[in-house]
N, C-alpha and C positions, 0 to 999 in steps of 0.2 A: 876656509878661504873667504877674504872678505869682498864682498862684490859693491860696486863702487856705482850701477845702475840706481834709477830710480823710473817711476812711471808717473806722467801729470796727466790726469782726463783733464783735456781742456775743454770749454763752450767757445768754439764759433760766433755763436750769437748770428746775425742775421745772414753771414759772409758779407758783406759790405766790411771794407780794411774801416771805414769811419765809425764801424759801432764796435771793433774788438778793442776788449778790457786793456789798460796798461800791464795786468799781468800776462796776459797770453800772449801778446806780442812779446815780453819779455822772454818767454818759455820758447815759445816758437822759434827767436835768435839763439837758441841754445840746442836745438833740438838733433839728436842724432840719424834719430828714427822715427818717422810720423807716419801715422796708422792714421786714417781721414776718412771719411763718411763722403758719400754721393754728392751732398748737396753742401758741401763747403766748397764755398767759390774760390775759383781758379789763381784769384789775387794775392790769396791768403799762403799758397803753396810758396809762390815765391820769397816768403820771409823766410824761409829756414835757409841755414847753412848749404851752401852749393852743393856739400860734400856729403849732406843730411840723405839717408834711405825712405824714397817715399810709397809708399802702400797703400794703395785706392782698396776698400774692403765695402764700399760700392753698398752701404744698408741703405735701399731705399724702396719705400713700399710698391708692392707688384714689380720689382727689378729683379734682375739675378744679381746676387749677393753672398758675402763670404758669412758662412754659419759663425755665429756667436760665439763657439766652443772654437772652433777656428781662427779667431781674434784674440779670445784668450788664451791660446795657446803661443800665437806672436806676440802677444805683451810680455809672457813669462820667458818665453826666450829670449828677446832681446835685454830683458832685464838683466838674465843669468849671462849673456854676454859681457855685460858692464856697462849697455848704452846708457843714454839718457832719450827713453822714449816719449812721446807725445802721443796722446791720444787725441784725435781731435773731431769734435761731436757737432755738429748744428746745431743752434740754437742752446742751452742750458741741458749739461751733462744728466741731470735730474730730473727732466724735467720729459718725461714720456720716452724715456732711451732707457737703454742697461745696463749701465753703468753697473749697478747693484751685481750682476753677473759680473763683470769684468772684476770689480772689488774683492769679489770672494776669491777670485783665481788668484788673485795678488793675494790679501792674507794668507791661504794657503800655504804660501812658500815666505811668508814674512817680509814680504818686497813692499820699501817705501815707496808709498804713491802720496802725490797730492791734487786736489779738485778744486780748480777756476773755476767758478762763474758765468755764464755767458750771457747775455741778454736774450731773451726766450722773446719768439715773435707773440707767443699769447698778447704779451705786455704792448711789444713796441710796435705791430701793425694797424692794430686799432692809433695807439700814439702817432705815426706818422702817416694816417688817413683822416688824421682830426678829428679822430671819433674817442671820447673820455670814457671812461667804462664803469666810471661812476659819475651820480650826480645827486643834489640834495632832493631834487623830488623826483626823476626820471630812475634813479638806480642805486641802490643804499647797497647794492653787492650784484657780483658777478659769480659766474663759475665758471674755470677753466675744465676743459675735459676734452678724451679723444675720439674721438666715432670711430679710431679703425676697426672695433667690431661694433656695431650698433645695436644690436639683440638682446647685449650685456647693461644696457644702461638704463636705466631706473628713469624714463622718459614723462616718467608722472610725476616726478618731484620735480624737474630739473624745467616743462613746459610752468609748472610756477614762480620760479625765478623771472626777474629782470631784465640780467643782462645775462648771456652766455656766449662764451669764445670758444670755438671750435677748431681743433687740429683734425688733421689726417681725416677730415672730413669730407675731401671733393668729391670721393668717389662715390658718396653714399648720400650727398647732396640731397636724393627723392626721397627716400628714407627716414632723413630728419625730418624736411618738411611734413610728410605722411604723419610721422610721431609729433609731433609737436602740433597740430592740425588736431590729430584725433586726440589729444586731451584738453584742448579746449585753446590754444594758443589763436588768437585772433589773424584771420589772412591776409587785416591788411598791419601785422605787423613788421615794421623795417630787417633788412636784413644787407649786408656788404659781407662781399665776400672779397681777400685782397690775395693777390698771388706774388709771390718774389719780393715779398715785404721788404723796404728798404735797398733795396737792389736797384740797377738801372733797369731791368726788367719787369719792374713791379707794374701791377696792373687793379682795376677795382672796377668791380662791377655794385650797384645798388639798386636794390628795387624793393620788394615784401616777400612775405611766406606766400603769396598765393604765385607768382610771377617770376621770382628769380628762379627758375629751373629754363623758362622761356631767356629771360634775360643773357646766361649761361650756357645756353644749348651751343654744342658743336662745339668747346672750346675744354682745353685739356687742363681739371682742374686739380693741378697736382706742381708744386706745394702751395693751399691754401691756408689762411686761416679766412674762417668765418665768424661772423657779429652777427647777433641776435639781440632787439633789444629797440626800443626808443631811444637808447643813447643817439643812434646812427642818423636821426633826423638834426642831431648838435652839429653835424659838419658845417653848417651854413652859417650857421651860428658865428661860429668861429670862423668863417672865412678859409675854411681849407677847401680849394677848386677842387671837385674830384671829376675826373674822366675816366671814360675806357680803358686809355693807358695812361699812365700817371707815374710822376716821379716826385718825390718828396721834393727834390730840388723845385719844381715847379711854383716854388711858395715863395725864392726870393726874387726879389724884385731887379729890373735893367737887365732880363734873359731876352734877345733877340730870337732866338731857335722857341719861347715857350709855348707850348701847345703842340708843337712838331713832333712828328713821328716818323726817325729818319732809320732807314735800314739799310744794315752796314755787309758787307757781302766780302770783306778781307779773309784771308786764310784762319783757320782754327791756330788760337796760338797769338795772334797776332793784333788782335783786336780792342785788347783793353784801352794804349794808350786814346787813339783814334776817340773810341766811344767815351774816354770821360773827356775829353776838349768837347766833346758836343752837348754830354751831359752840363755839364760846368754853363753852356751857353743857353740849357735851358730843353734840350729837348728829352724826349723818348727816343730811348735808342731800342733798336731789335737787332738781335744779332741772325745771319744766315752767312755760314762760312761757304764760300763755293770755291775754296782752294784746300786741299789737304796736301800738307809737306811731310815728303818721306825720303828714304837713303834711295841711290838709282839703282838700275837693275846690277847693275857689275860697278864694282870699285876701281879694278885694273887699270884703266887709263888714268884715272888720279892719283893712283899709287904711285903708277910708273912714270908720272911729272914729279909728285914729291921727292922720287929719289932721284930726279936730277935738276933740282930747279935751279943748281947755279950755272945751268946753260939757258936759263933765260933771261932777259934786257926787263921784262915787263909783267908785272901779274896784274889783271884788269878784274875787279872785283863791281858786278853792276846791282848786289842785294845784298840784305842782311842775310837772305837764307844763305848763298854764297861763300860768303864771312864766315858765319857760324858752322856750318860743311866744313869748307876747306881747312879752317883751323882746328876742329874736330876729328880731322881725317889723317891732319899732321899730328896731332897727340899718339895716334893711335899706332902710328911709323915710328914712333921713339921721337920724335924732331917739336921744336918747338920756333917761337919768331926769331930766333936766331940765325933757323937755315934760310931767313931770303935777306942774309945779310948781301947784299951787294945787289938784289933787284926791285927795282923801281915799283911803286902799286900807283895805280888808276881807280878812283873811285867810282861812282854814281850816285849823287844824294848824300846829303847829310844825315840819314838815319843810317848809311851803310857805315861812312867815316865812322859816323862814334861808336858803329859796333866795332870796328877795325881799332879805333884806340883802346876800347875793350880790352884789345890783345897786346894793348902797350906801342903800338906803331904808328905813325900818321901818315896820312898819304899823301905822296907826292905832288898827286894832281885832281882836282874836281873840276868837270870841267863847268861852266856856270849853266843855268837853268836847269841842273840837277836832271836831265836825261842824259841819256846814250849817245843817240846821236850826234851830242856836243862834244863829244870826248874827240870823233875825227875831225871835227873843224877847228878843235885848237888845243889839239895835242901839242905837248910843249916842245917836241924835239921830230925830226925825221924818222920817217917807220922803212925806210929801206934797209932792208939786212937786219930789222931788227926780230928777234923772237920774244913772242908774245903769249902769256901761257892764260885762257881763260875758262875758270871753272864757271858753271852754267848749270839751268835744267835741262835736266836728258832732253826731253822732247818742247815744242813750241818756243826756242829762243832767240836770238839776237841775230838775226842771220845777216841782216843788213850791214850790220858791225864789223861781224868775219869779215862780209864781201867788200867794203871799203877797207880795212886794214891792208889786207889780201893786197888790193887794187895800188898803194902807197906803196909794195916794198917788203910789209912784212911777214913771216914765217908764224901764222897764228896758232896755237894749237888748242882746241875745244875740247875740254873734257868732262862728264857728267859728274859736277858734286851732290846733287839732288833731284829730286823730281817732284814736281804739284800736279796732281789727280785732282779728277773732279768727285765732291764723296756722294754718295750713294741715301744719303737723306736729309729733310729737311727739318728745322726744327718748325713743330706743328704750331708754334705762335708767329713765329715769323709765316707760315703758311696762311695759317687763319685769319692773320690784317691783311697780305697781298687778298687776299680771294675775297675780304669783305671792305676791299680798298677804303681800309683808314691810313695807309702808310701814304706821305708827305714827298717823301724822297730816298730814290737809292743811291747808297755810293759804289762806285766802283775804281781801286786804284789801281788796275792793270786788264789786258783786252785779257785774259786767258778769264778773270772773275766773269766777263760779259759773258762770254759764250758759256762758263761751263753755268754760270744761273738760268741762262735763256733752257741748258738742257735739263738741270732740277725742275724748275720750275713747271716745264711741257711734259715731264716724266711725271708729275705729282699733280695732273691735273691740269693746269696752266691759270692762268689771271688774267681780267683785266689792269692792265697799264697807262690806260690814258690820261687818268687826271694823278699820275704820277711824273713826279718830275727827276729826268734823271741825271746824276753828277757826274762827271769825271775826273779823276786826277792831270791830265795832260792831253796832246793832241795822237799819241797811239793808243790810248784809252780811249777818246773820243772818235776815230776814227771805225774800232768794234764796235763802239754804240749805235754807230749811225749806220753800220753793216745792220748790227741785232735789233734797232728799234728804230730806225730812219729819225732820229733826233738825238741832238745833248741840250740839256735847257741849261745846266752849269757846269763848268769848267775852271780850273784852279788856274790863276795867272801864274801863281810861284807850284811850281810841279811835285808837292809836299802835302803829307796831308794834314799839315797846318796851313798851306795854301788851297786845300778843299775846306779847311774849317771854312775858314775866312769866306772861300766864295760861298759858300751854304747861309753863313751870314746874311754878306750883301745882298744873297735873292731873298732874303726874308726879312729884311727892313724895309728893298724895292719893292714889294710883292701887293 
């Protein structure tokens, strides 16, 4: 029988969609089945096929993770299905990974595979911290290597080298220095250490062998690479600004936000658009989600309106999550946009609309300044005797909404398409700028993000906040703020959070 699969290890390269090859995005739009690594960013998932099987096998050092014999045992099955699998590796397939395992399990059974390229951070962290890794008098050769075990390394040959680039180093950070120290490596030689290379996350620390462990303390150094070398004192040279946090964007020029370090607190999931408008304008973004979206506790009430929703006049749709539920929930009934032929929808926001034309439909009515509240002052038609069907989160929603519908006339009826919790941790960099208050500004685009950060935050410790300036999306956003922090410094005129870009702006050109 002829099998019609094939398998591509592909390189990731930095995850940043701006450094992957023209081939793997290629690959990627083809892909049936993607097998993916820990540290391939989030952005990257979304190129494949809607329809594509995704497999998080989660290799990433000191993490729980899917055995290697276990990888390849889903590569060779989905092969002998007939997929067309992807493998997809961080940074360069060859480059300190196993591919070489994966490979053999594929020869085995004679399964064509083929191997992309990736851009390997050895290369491009140093590159986009403005550090050369060669130069005609500072460094005639480098050496790339791994420290994930350090005992194994030949620390005599490699302290008389030049330049040396360091993976899977952070955790052994005292280690090197120790070894490189004790054969003779000078302590006030340069040393950068960069984290989330090319990323909006990216961050750089510089100091020497005697110091950067001080320099680094308390901060989670995983994934780094490290520079060793006289190259690292060329930054200047060359005019690459390096700070604390730092984004390669940070080098062009007419960024309002540069130098800012703005931390974004939207739901898991929801995040990217937001953070590159900001990146784009020049800042540091930090991500801390203090919304997790999930199904509600019971379906039943949403069930039991899909199966009759042509007794209702009105579907009032006020989210994307909303949107994406409800029409989720109709697939799952057999029904598709067909069954609200004959009922009116309501939107909120123009991010909910275009997820709703997603589904092929437009909506009836926005009401203008893109809140809720706007929907009862000029709703287009009479709410007496009308029924109203609106899917919502189970707990903390619109109650206002109901109680003026209600109040008009109309027969609302509420039923739980989702729920947003508050999650139970924080990421330790987003922690470690609050607590050593380098972060600029928070945003917040809804009151449930205020309260559930206010309880992360006092759960993990808690921070000073004062010479933090805080944003909000609207004035029920702003109203939690000024419950959870007695202040708003900004506030979006257009209630969008391209009308938080903008105001994040204007206080940073006023400022």
């Amino acid at each position: 029988m002829t099998i019609n699969g094939k398998v591509y290890l592909v390189g990731a390269g930095l995850g940043n969609l701006a450094y992957l090859t023209v081939r793997a995005l290629q690959i990627l739009g083809q892909a049936e089945v993607l097998i993916y690594d820990a540290l391939v960013d989030e952005q990257l998932l979304q190129l494949v096929p809607q329809s594509c099987l995704k497999l998080d096998v989660g290799k990433r050092g000191g993490k729980p993770s899917t055995p290697q014999a276990e990888i390849n045992k889903l590569l060779v099955a989905y092969y002998q299905l007939g997929k067309q699998v992807v493998r997809l590796k961080s940074g360069d397939p060859f480059i300190f990974g196993r591919s070489a395992a994966e490979i053999d399990a594929l020869l085995a059974i004679n399964c064509p595979f083929e191997v992309v390229p990736g851009i390997s951070s050895a290369l491009a962290a140093p590159l986009l911290a403005g550090i050369p890794l060669t130069d005609p008098v500072l460094s005639r050769c480098f050496a790339v290597f791994t420290a994930h075990e350090p005992k194994k390394l030949d620390w005599e040959a490699l302290a008389r080298l030049e330049t040396l680039v360091i993976l899977m180093g952070g955790k052994h950070l005292s280690a090197i220095v120790q070894q490189l120290l004790h054969y003779g490596r000078s302590p006030h030689t340069p040393v950068a250490v960069i984290k989330w290379a090319g990323t909006q996350k990216q961050q750089i620390w510089v100091s020497d062998l005697a110091n950067i462990q001080t320099v680094t303390a308390g901060v989670s150094l995983s994934p780094v690479v490290i520079i060793i070398g006289k190259v690292v004192t060329l930054t200047e040279r060359l005019n690459a600004k390096i700070e604390i946090e730092f984004s390669p964007l940070d080098m062009l020029p007419n960024q309002p936000l540069h130098g800012k370090t703005i931390l974004i607190t939207r739901s898991a999931g929801q995040l990217s658009e937001f953070g590159d408008r900001l990146v784009t304008a020049g800042a540091n973004v930090l991500e801390m989600p203090a919304l997790e979206i999930g199904p509600p506790t019971s379906w039943e009430d949403l069930d039991r309106a899909i199966a009759h929703l042509g007794d209702f006049d009105w579907l009032i749709l006020t989210s994307t999550n909303g949107v994406d539920y409800f029409f989720t929930r109709l697939a799952t009934q057999g029904k598709d946009a067909r069954a609200l032929a004959g009922v009116k929808i309501a939107v909120v926001g123009e991010k909910t609309a275009h997820s709703l034309e997603e589904h092929g439909l437009q909506p009836d009515f926005i009401p203008p300044n893109f809140i809720a509240d706007a929907l009862i002052e000029h709703f287009p038609e009479a709410l007496l005797a009308k029924k109203v069907l609106f899917p919502r989160v189970e707990t903390g929603g619109r109650e206002v909404l109901v109680k003026e519908f209600t109040a008009k006339g109309a027969e609302v009826v509420e039923v739980a398409a989702y729920e947003s919790r508050c999650p139970q941790t924080i990421s330790p960099d987003a922690l470690t700028a609050l607590q050593q208050q380098v972060v600029d500004v928070i945003t917040f685009a809804s009151s449930k993000t205020v309260k559930n950060f206010c309880q992360l935050l006092a759960s993990h410790g808690g921070a000073n906040l004062d010479s933090v300036r805080i944003a909000s999306i609207g004035p029920l956003t702003s109203k939690a703020c000024q419950q959870q922090f007695g202040r708003v410094d900004i506030e979006a005129e257009e209630y969008t959070l391209e009308g938080l870009t903008q105001a994040i702006v204007q206080w940073a050109q006023h400022k």
